[in-house]
C-alpha positions as CSV (number, residue, x, y, z in Angstrom):
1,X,0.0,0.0,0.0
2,X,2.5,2.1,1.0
3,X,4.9,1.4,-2.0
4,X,1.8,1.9,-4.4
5,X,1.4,5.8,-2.9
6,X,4.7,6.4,-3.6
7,X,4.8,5.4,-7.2
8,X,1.4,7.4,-8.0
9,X,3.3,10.4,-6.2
10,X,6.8,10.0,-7.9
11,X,4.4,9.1,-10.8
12,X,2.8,12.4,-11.2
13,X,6.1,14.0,-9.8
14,X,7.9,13.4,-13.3
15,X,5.0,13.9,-15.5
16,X,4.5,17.6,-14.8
17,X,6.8,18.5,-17.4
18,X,9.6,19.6,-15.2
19,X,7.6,22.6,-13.6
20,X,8.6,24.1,-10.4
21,X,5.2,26.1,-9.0
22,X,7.6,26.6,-6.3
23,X,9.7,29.0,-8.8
24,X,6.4,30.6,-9.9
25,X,5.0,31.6,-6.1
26,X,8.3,33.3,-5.3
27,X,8.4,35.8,-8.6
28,X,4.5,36.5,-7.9
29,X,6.1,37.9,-4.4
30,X,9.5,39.2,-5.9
31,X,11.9,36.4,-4.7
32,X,13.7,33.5,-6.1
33,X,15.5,30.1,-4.5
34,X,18.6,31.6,-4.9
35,X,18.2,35.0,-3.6
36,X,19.9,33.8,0.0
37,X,22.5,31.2,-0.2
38,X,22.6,30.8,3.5
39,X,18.9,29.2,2.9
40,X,19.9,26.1,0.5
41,X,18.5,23.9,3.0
42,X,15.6,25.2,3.6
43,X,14.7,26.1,-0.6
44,X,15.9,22.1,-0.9
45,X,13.1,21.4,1.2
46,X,10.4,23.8,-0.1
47,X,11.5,22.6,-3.6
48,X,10.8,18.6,-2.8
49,X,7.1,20.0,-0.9
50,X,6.3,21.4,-4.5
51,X,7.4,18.2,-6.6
52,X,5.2,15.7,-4.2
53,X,2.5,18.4,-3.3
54,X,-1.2,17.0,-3.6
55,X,-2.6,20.4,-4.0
56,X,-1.4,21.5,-7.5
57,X,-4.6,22.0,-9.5
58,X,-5.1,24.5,-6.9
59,X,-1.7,26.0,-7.0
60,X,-2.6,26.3,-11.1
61,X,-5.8,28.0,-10.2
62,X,-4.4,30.3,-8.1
63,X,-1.3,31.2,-10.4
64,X,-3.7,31.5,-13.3
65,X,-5.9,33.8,-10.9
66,X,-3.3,36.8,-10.5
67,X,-3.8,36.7,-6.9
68,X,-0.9,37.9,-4.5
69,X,-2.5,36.5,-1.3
70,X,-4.0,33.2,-0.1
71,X,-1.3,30.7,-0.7
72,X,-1.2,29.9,3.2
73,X,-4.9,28.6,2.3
74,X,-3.7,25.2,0.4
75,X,0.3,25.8,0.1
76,X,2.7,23.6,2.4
77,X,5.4,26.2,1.2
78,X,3.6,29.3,2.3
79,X,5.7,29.7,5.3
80,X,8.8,29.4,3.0
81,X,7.4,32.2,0.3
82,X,6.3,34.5,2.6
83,X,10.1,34.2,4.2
84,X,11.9,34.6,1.0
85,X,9.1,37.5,0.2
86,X,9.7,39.7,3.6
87,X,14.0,38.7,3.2
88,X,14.1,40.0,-0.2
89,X,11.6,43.3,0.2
C-alpha cells in the first residue's frame, strides 16, 4: 500500500513537465530560490514540498488567478514564500 502511494506520487512527480510552482510563487512575491544562499536547506526542502504536493490543480488556479494573497490557504510552502518575500523586500 504504501509502495503503491509512492509510485502514484513520484508518478505524477515526473510527469509535470519539469515545472517548479515553487519557482512561480516566489516571482509572484519578488523572490527567487537563490536570492539567500545561506537558505539552501531550507529552498531544498520547499522545492521537494512542490514536486510531491497534492494540491497543484489548486496551486494552477491560483497562479492563473493573479492573486498575490492566499497561498497559506492550500500551500505547504507558504511559510517558505512569505520568508523569501519579507527577506528580499
Amino acid at each position: 500500500m504504501i509502495v503503491s502511494a509512492l509510485k502514484r506520487m513520484w508518478h505524477a512527480a515526473m510527469h509535470d513537465e519539469g515545472r517548479l510552482r515553487l519557482a512561480e510563487l516566489l516571482a509572484r512575491r519578488g523572490a527567487r530560490l537563490d536570492d539567500d544562499s545561506t537558505d539552501v536547506y531550507r529552498a531544498a526542502i520547499a522545492t521537494r514540498r512542490c514536486v510531491f504536493c497534492n494540491t497543484k490543480e489548486e496551486c494552477d488556479a491560483w497562479l492563473a488567478s493573479g492573486k498575490r494573497e492566499g497561498l497559506e490557504r492550500f500551500c505547504p510552502n507558504a511559510e517558505f514564500v512569505e520568508h523569501k518575500s519579507k527577506s528580499t523586500g
